[in-house]
C-alpha positions in Angstrom: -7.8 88.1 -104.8 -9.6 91.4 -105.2 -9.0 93.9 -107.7 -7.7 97.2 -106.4 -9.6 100.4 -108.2 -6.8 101.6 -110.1 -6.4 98.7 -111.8 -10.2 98.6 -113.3 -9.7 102.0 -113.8 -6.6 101.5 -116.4 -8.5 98.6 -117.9 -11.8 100.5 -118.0 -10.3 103.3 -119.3 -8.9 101.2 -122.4 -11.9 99.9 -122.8 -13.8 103.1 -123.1 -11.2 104.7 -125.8 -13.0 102.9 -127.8 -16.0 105.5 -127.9 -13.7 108.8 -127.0 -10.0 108.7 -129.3 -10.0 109.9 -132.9 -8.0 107.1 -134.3 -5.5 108.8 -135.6 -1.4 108.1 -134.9 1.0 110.5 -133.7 4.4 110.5 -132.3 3.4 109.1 -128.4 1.7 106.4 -130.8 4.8 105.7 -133.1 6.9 105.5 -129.5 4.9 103.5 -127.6 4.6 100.9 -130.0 8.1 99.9 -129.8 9.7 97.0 -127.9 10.9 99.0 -124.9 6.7 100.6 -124.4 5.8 100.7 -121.2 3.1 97.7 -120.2 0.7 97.8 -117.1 1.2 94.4 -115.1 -1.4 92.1 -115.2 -4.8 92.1 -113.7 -6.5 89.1 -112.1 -9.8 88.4 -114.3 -12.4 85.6 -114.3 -12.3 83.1 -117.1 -13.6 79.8 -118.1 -11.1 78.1 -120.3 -11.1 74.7 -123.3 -15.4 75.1 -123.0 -15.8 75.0 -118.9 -19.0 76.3 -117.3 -17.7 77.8 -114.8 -15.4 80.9 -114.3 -12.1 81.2 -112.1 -10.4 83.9 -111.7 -7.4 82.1 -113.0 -5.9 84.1 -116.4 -4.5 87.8 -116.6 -4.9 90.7 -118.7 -2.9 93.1 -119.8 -3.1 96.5 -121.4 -0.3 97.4 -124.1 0.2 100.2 -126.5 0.1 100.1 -130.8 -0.5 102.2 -133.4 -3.6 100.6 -134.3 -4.8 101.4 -130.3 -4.9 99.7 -127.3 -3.9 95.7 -127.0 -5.4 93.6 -124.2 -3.3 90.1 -124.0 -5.1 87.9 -122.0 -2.9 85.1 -120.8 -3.9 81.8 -119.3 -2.3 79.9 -116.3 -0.6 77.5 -118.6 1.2 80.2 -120.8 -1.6 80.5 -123.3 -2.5 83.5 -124.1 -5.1 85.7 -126.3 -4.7 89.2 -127.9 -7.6 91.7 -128.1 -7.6 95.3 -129.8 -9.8 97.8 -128.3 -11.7 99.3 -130.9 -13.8 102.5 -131.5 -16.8 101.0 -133.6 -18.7 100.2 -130.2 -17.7 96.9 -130.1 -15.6 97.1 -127.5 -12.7 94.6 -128.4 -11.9 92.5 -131.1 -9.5 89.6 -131.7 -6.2 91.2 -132.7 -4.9 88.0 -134.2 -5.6 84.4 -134.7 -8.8 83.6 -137.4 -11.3 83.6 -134.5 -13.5 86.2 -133.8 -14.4 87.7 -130.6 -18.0 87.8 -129.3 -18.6 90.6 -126.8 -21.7 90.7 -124.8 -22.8 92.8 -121.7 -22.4 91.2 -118.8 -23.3 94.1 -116.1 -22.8 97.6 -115.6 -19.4 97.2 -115.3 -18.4 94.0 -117.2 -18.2 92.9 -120.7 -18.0 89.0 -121.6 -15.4 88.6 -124.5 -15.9 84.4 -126.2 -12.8 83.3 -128.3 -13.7 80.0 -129.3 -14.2 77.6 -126.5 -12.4 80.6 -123.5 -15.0 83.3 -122.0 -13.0 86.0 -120.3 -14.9 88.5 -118.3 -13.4 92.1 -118.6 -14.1 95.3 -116.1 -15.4 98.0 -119.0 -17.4 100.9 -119.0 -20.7 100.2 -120.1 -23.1 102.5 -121.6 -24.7 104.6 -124.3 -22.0 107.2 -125.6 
């Protein structure tokens, strides 16, 4: 399965609101962060699950709103799932829950490699010096 553009683009552009948004809540914020907020369905991404080498693009990501910023949940083929917050300290993401952190690490132009304990998830993201 490929990934059509406008779907990198919505994750991409999550990713990058990291270096562009303020921080700071307002109304659309206070809105969107309630049960009926809009969600963008999932997006087939790459990811190596329980410590496997290799990558399948077997899990799902998708982008949700809160007023602490954008939520990734990344969800597994067996119901599993991850949540990520996209941040604006040039990380990129971190873990929004659970006592695990995320490691983030380049992984191309255009990808970021996120490590939650023993899953790697690669993520389409802008990539570059703000």
């Amino acid at each position: 399965m490929s990934m059509r553009t406008s779907d990198v683009r919505w994750l991409a552009g999550a990713l990058a609101l990291a270096s562009c948004s303020g921080g700071q809540g307002d109304e659309r914020t206070a809105a969107a962060n309630t049960p009926s907020a809009p969600q963008n369905p999932g997006l087939a991404i790459e990811c190596a699950l329980s410590g496997a080498q290799n990558f399948a693009r077997a899990c799902t990501v998708e982008q949700s709103a809160s007023a602490d910023g954008p939520i990734l949940t990344l969800r597994h083929p067996d119901g599993g799932f991850r949540r990520l917050r996209v941040t604006q300290d040039g990380r990129g993401v971190a873990a929004a829950d659970g006592a695990v952190p995320a490691q983030v690490r380049v992984a191309g132009n255009r990808q970021i490699e996120v490590q939650l304990g023993d899953d790697r998830y690669r993520l389409p993201a802008t990539v570059g010096t703000p």
